[in-house]
Structures are given as C-alpha cells and as structure tokens.
C-alpha positions in Angstrom: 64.8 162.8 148.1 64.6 160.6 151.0 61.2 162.3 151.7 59.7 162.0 148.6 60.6 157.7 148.7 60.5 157.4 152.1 64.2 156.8 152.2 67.1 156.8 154.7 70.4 158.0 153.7 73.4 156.1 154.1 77.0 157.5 153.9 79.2 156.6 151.1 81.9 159.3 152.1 85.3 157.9 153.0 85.8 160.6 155.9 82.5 161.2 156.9 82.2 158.0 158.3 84.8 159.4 161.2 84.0 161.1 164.4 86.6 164.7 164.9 86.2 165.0 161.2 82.8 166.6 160.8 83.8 170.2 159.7 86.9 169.4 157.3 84.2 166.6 155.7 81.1 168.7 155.5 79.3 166.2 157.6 75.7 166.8 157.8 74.5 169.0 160.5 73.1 168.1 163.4 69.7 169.6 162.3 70.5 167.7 158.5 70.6 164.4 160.5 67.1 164.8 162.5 65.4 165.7 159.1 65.1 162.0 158.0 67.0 158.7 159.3 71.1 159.0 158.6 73.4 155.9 159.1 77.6 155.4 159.1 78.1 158.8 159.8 80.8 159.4 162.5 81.6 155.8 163.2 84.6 154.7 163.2 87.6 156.3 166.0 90.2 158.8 164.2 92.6 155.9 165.1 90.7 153.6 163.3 92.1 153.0 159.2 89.6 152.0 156.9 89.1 151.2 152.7 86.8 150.1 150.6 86.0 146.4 151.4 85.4 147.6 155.3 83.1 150.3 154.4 81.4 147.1 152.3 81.4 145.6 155.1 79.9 148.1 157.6 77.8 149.6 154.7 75.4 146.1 153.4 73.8 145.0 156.8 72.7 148.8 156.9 71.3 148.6 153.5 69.7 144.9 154.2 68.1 147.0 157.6 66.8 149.7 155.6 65.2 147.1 153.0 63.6 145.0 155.6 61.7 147.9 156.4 60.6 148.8 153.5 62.6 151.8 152.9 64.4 153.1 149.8 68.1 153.0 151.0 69.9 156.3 149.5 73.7 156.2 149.2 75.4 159.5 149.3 79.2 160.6 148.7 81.7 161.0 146.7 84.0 157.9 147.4 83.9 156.2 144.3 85.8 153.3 145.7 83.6 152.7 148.7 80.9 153.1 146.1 81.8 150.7 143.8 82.4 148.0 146.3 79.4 148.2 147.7 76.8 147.9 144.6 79.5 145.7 142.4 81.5 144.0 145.3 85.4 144.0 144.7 86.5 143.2 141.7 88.1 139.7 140.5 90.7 140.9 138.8 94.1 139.7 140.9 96.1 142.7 142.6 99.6 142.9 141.7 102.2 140.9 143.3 105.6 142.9 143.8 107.7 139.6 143.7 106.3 138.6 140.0 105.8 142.1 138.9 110.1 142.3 139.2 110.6 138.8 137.3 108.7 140.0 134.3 110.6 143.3 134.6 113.5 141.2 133.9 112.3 140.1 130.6 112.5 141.5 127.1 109.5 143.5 125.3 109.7 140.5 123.0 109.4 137.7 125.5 106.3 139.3 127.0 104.6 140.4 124.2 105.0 136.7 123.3 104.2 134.7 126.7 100.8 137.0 126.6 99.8 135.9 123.0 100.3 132.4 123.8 99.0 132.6 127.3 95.5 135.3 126.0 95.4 135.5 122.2 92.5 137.6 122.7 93.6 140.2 125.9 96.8 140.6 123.3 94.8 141.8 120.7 93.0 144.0 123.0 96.1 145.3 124.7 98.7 148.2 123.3 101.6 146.0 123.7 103.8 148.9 122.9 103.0 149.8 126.2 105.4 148.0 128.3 103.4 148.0 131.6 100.0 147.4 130.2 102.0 143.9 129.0 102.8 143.0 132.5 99.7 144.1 133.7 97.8 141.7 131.5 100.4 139.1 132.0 100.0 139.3 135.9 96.6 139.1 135.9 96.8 135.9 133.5 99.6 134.3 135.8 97.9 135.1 139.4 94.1 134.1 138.3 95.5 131.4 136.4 92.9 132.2 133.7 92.9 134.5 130.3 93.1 138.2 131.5 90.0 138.9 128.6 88.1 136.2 130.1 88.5 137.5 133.9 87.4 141.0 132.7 84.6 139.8 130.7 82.8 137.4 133.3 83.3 140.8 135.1 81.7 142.9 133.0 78.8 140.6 132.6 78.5 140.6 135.8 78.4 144.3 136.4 75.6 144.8 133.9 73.4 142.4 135.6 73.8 143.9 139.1 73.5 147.5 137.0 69.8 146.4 136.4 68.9 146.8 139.9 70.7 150.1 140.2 69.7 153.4 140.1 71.4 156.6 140.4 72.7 160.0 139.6 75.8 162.6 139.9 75.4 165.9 140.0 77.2 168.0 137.4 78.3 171.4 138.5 79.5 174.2 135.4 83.1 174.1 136.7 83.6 177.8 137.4 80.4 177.7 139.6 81.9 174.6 141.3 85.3 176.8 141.5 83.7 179.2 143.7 81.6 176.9 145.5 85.0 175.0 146.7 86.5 178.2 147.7 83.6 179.4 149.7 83.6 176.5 151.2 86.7 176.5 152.5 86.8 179.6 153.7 83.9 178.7 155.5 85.3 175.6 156.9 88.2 177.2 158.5 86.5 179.9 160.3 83.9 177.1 161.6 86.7 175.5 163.3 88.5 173.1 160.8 91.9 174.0 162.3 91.0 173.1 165.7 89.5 170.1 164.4 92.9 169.0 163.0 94.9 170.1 166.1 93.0 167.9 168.0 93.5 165.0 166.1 96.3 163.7 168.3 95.9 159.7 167.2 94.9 160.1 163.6 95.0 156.6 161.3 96.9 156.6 158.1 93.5 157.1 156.4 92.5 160.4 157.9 96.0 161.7 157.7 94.7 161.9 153.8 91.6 163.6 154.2 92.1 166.7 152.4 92.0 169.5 154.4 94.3 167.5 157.2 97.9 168.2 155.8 97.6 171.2 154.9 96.2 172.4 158.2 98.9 170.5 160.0 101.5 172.4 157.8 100.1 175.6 159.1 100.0 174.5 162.6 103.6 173.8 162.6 103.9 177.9 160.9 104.9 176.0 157.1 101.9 177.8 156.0 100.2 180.9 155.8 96.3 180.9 156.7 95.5 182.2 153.4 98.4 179.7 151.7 96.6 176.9 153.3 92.9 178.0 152.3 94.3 177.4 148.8 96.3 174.7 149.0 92.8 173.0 150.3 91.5 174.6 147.7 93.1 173.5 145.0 93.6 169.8 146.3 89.5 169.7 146.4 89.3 170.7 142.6 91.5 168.2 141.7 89.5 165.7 143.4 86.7 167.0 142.1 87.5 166.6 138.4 89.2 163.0 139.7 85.1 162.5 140.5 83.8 163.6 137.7 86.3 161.3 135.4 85.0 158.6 137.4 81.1 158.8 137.9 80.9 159.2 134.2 82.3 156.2 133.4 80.0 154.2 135.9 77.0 154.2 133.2 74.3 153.2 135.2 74.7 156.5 137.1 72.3 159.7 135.1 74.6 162.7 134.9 72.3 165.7 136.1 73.2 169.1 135.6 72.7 171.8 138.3 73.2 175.2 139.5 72.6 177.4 142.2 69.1 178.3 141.3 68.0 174.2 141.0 65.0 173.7 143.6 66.0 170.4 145.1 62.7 169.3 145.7 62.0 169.1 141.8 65.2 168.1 141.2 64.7 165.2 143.0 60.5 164.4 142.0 62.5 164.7 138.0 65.0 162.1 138.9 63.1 159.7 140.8 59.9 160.3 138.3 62.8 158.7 135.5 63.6 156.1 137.8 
C-alpha cells in the first residue's frame, strides 16, 4: 500500500516500537523495512516504559515529517490505545480519582442517584442508575471536570467526528478459525526463531514489556513452571484473546472500513480496492 500512495509506514504497535523485542512482536524484517521507508520501530530501550500519550508524542512530529514531504503517512498496528491518541488526541473525560471514588462509595444508591440528577439531568437519563458504578462514574466525571458528564462526552464526540473527516482507514477481518491457526503457526514459529532467547536476554525489562505477550509465559518456562509445548499455548491462547479484544474495539471506531480477508487475498489488489474507496 505504501507503494501504490507513495507512503511511509509508521508503527502503531505498542511493542514494536522496542529494540530486543523484534521476534516475540513480529517486527518487520530486515528485508520488510528496506522495501519502503519505516519509522518508530525499535526505538525505545527495553528499560524504557511507555503508554499511549508518549507514543503520541513520538508518533506526530513523524507524521508532520512524512506530510512535509508529500507522503501519505500509513499507521500500522494493533494498539488501539496508541491509535486512538494519536488521530483523536486523549480524551477529555477526567480519570478517576481514588480519594473521591471512596467518598461516594460511602454513600447510599439513593444519595447518588440523586446528586447526579441534580448535578446532569440529562447523563441521568442516559445512565443505568441501577448500576451502582456507572453512578459514580458519571458523578466523578461531573465533580472532577466541574461540568455535566453528557456535555463533556458530547463536545467529545463532536469533536471526534470532525477530526474522523480527515481519517481514513481499515481493519482487516480474519474468519476466526483461519485466524486460530494463523496465531498458532505463528507461535510455533516464533519460538523456534529465537523468542525464548529473546526473553532470557531481557535482563532490564520496563513494566511495559514485562506485558508483552509472549514475555511471561516464556519467563515461566525459563524458570522450568512451564512446558515448551504448555507455553506455546498459553501464548497462544493469550493472543486470541487479544485478538477478539481488537476486533471488539476497531469496530466500534467507525471511521475505520472492516475488510474481510483470507489467505488467498492478493495484497496488492487488496490494497488498489481500499485506497480506490478512499
């Protein structure tokens, strides 16, 4: 695709952008990399931690480059987060805050349910207040923005469709069994290409890619907690979970064209087909 729009690809993969991570993260090859410009890939130290609003940080001058030259920036990976951070910036809805979160724990169904009617008559309407926490919630974004919750949230959403207008972009949907044996293969694959030395040699690993997955469930073999074969399917398993966590996500984000494929789909007209509907 970067080819056919004379693009340069830049990583949108939480543990891709680390160096000593390149076989448990299916890092492009050396050979994938020379094919056409690649940027953020292999970073950031092992030591290093990382979320979403650094990768928006290291991610937009890279973009801005890529635009100044006239190129199509493509964004690739399967970090939702990073993703959404990047195109929509973070969102303005208030974290939560321990200390206030455990006052209104203190309080009544009742005395909630009332302080957010009189506080957002409108969020109240909108929220199931038989759910206790999705009271709070609503409450603690009210009290920590010091605006209505349904206001915040719509300003928001406005806001999101008009960046969406300059967005353009697509997931690939796999027929889960397919994908099933496509996550196996491919960790099979990655621990006979080295993935276990890869982990043992992570000596001064951040929190952050202590959770790539992959990374404890190697370490529990290394220590002799796990079988080879145990691990290959603990990895396994962890990676279809995230994969259906992906696919829950990226088809929520509506500006994104869900596109079906298999392993018989040419990539080349895959990829004329989707930019052709761009």
């Amino acid at each position: 695709m970067a080819r056919l729009v004379d693009g340069e690809v830049v990583n949108a993969d939480a543990y891709q952008l680390y160096r000593g991570l390149e076989t448990i993260s299916a890092a492009p090859t050396r050979e994938e990399l020379a094919q056409v410009p690649h940027h953020l890939y292999g970073v950031l130290d092992p030591a290093e931690t990382c979320d979403a609003m650094r990768f928006r940080e290291l991610a937009l001058p890279v973009v801005d480059a890529i635009e100044s030259r006239g190129k199509v920036p493509i964004i690739t990976g399967g970090s939702g987060l990073y993703l959404k951070f990047l195109t929509h910036g973070p969102s303005p809805v208030p974290a939560g805050d321990d200390a206030l979160r455990a006052e209104l724990e203190r309080e009544s169904d009742a005395s909630l349910i009332a302080r957010l009617t009189e506080l957002d008559p409108v969020g109240a309407a909108s929220t199931n207040l038989k759910n206790r926490r999705y009271v709070i919630r609503a409450l603690e974004i009210c009290i920590l923005s010091g605006r209505k919750m349904s206001e915040v949230k719509s300003d928001w959403k406005s806001a999101s469709a008009t960046i969406e207008q300059g967005l353009r972009g697509v997931y690939l949907i796999w027929d889960r069994e397919c994908l099933r044996q496509r996550i196996n293969r491919r960790t099979d694959i990655m621990l006979d290409a080295g993935a276990i030395e890869e982990v043992s040699a992570l000596t001064h690993a951040s929190t952050t890619c202590e959770k790539a997955i992959g990374v404890p469930q190697i370490r529990a073999h290394l220590v002799g907690e796990l079988s080879r074969d145990a691990c290959a399917e603990r990895i396994a398993a962890a990676t279809r979970q995230y994969a259906k966590r992906q696919r829950t996500w990226f088809s929520k984000e509506s500006w994104l064209t869900p596109t079906p494929v298999d392993e018989l789909t040419d990539v080349a007209t895959l990829a004329k087909n989707v930019t052709t509907s761009w």
